[in-house]
C-alpha positions, 0 to 999 in steps of 0.5 A: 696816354702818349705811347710815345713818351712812354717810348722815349723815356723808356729809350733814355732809361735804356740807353743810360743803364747800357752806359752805366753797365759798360763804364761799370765793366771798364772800371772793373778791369782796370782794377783787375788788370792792375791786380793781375800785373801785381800778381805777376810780379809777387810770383818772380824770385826777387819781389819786392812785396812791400812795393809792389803792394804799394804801387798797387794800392797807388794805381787802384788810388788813381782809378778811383773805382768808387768815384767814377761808378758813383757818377754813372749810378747817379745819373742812371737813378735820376732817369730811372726816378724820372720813368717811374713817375711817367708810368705813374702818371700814365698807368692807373696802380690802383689794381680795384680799378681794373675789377669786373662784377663777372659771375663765375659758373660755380659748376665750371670752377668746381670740374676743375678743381677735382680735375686738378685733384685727379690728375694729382692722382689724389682720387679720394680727395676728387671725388670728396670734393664733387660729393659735397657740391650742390647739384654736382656732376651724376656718378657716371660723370665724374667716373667719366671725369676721372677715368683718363687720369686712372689710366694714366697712374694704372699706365705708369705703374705698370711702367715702374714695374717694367711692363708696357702692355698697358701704355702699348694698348693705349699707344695701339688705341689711340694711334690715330691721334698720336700720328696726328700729333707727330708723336712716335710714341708707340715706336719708341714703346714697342723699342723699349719692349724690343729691349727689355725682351733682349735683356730678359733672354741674357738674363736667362742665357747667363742663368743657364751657363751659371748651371741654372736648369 
């Protein structure tokens, strides 16, 4: 294979679509131009409507817009016909060409998949799936394995419920790693409790003037 050709043809294809696509635009404000001017004229107080509609069906005759996009689309087929049958004959379609005989760690393939179910908090379906597996992970592993996103769910529902304590215990736990990371996430946690805490206290201090005891 000839990476050059290649790289030609795409070069010619290229630079026929960038001709086809500006002659396409100039045609189509020529056309807009010519109904804008008829436009205005309509709108004066003494048009003549009937003239204007027929100087205007006169000028979009002489633009002829199908006629001159006919010739660029034509010609941007032709080379476009021309790079696929380079592609080809340079490129292999059949996809089988390309398998390989690999084999797969079963085991591997079934951790993610009950990941993928544990992270999608579906955590019965998870734990079905690794308990119907040949000489699949113990119990403490997969406990291990699912234990992260119980977190995470048990965290944001928490959250839902207008409590940080879970996600600011986690952000203390692993703050090393979030500092690591770039990541001001425990600032930004202990704001929002900062805030919540302000909330709370109007909503008290207007509980109280409201004659609350």
């Amino acid at each position: 294979m000839e990476l050059s050709t290649l790289k030609d043809a795409f070069d010619r294809t290229s630079k026929k679509q960038k001709l086809s696509s500006s002659k396409t635009k100039e045609v189509i404000d020529q056309v807009g131009q010519e109904i804008e001017s008829a436009v205005l004229k309509l709108q004066s107080v003494n048009s003549d409507q009937k003239s204007i509609f027929r100087d205007l069906r006169n000028k979009l005759n002489e633009i002829a817009p199908m006629s001159q996009l006919e010739g660029t689309q034509k010609d941007l087929h032709i080379v476009l016909s021309k790079y696929a049958k380079i592609l080809e004959k340079n490129f292999n379609p059949d996809i089988s060409k390309a398998y390989r005989n690999v084999d797969f760690d079963s085991h591997t393939i079934n951790q993610i998949i009950a990941t993928h179910f544990y992270r999608h908090g579906l955590f019965d379906l998870g734990d079905c799936f690794m308990h119907e597996q040949s000489n699949e992970l113990p119990e403490n592993a997969i406990a291990a394995l699912k234990s992260p996103f119980m977190e995470m769910y048990k965290i944001r529902d928490a959250i839902t419920s207008r409590n940080l304590e879970p996600a600011l215990s986690w952000a203390e736990t692993h703050r090393d790693q979030l500092l690591e990371n770039g990541s001001s996430l425990e600032l930004k946690l202990h704001q929002l409790q900062f805030v919540e805490i302000l909330q709370k206290q109007d909503k008290i201090r207007l509980w109280r003037m409201q004659g609350g005891i």
